[in-house]
C-alpha positions as CSV (number, residue, x, y, z in Angstrom):
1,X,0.0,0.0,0.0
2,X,1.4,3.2,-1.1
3,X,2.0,6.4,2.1
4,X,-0.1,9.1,1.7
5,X,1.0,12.1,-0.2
6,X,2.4,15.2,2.3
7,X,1.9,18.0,0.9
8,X,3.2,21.5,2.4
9,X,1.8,24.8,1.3
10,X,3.6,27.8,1.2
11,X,3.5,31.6,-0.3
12,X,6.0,31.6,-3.3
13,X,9.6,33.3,-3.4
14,X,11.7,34.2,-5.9
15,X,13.2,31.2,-5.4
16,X,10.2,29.6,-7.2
17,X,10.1,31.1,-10.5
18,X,11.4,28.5,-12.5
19,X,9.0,25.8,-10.8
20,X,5.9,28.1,-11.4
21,X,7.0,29.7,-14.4
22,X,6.7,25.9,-15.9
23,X,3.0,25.2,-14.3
24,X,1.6,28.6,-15.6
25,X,2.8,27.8,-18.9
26,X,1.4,24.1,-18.5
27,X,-2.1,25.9,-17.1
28,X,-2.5,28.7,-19.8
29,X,-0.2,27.3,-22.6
30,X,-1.2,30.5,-25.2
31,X,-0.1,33.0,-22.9
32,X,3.3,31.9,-22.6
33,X,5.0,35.0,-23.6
34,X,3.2,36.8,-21.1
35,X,4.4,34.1,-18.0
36,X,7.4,35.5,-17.1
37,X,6.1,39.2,-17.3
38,X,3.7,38.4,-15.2
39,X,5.8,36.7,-12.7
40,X,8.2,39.4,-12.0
41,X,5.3,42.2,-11.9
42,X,4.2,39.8,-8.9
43,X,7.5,39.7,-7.5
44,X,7.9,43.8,-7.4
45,X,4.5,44.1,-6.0
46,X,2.7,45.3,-9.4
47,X,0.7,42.5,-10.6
48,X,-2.5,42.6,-12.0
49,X,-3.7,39.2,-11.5
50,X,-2.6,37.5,-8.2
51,X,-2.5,39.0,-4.7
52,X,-0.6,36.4,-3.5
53,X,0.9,33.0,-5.2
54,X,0.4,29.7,-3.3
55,X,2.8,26.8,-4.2
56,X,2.2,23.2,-3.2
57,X,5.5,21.2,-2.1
58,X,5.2,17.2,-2.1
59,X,7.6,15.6,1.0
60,X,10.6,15.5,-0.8
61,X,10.3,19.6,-1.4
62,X,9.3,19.4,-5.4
63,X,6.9,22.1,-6.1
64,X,4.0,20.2,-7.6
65,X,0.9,23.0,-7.9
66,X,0.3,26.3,-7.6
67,X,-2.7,28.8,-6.8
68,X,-2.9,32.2,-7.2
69,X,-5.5,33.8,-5.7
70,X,-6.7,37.9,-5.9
71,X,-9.7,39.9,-3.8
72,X,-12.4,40.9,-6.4
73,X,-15.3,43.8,-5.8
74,X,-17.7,40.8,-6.7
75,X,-17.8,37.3,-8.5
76,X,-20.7,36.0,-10.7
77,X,-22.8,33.5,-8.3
78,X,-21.7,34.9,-5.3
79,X,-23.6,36.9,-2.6
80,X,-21.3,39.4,-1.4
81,X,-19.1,42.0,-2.4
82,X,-15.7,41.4,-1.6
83,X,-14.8,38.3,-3.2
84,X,-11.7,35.5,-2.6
85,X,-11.0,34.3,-6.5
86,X,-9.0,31.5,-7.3
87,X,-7.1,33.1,-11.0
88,X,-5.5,29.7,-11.4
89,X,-5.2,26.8,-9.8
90,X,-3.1,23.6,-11.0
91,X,-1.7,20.3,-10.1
92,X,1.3,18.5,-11.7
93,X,-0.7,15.7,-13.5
94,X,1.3,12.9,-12.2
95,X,0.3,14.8,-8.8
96,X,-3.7,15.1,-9.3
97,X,-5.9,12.8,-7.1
98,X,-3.5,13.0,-4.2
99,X,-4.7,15.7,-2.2
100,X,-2.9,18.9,-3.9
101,X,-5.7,20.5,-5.2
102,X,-7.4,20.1,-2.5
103,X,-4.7,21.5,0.4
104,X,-4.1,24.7,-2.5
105,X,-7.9,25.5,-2.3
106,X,-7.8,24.8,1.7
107,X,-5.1,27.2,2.0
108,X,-7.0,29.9,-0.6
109,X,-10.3,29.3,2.0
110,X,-8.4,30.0,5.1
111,X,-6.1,32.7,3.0
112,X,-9.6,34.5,2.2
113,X,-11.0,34.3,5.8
114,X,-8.1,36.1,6.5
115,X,-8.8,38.9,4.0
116,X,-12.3,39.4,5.5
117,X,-14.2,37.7,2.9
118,X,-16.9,34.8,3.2
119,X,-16.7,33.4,0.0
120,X,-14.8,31.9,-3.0
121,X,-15.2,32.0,-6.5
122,X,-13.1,30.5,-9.4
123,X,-13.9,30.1,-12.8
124,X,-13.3,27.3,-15.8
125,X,-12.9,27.0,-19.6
126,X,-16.2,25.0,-20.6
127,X,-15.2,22.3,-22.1
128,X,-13.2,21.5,-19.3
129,X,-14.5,18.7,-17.3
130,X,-11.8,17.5,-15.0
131,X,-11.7,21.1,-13.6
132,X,-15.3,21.5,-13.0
133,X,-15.4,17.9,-11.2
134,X,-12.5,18.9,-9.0
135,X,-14.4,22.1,-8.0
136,X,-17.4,20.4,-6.9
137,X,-15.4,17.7,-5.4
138,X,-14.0,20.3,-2.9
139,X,-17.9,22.1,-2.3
140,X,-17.8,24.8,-5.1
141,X,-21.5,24.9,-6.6
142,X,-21.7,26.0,-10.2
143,X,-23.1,29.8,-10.2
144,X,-23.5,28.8,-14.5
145,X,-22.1,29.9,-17.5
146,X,-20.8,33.2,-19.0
147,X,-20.3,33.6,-22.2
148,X,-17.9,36.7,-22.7
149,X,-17.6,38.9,-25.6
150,X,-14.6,41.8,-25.9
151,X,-14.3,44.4,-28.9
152,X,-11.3,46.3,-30.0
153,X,-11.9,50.0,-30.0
């Protein structure tokens, strides 16, 4: 019988950047130009996404998932205004079904108590099942689906 998975979860460093620069680029493979931009804006306290950057270590120290996670004015499903959102949240796949999702969104819950809020929110591409039955494996309820529209001006 195989041990159960440790899994340590910890606020990124700079220290990190390679390890996460490789799951964002996994998570959100088109915007890979845009990774390590993003990354260093976070790091010099001008990012636009994430308000803080959780990392998820197996026992052995090897970062295996990430979650970054901002405060939004309000979320679609949600009641109040002041909102924990999970931006992105991802699991090495050789990691996923042993318990690192599920410590990174613990840690986003307790992380968002913290900031005052009483709920989160996160979001998924449609088509993508594995994400949705992981979110309502861990107690999100779907709030439905938004389709988006932007226009250059």
């Amino acid at each position: 019988m195989d041990r159960p998975v440790v899994i340590n979860v910890r606020s990124a460093e700079r220290s990190d950047i390679s390890s996460w620069l490789r799951m964002r680029t996994a998570l959100w493979p088109d915007a890979e130009d845009e990774h390590a931009v993003e990354i260093e804006r976070y790091f010099v306290g001008k990012a636009r996404g994430a308000d803080v950057v959780l990392l998820a270590e197996d026992q052995n120290g090897r970062v295996v998932g990430f979650a970054e996670l901002s405060l939004r004015p309000f979320a679609e499903g949600c009641r109040t205004s002041r909102v924990a959102y999970l931006e992105g949240w991802y699991a090495d796949p050789d990691m996923r079904g042993q318990g690192v999702g599920r410590a990174l969104v613990e840690s986003a819950e307790e992380w968002g108590r913290n900031q005052g809020c009483t709920e989160l929110a996160s979001d998924a591409e449609v088509d993508n099942e594995a994400s949705m039955a992981a979110h309502v494996a861990l107690g999100f309820r779907d709030a439905g689906v938004v389709r988006c529209f932007c226009k250059e001006l």
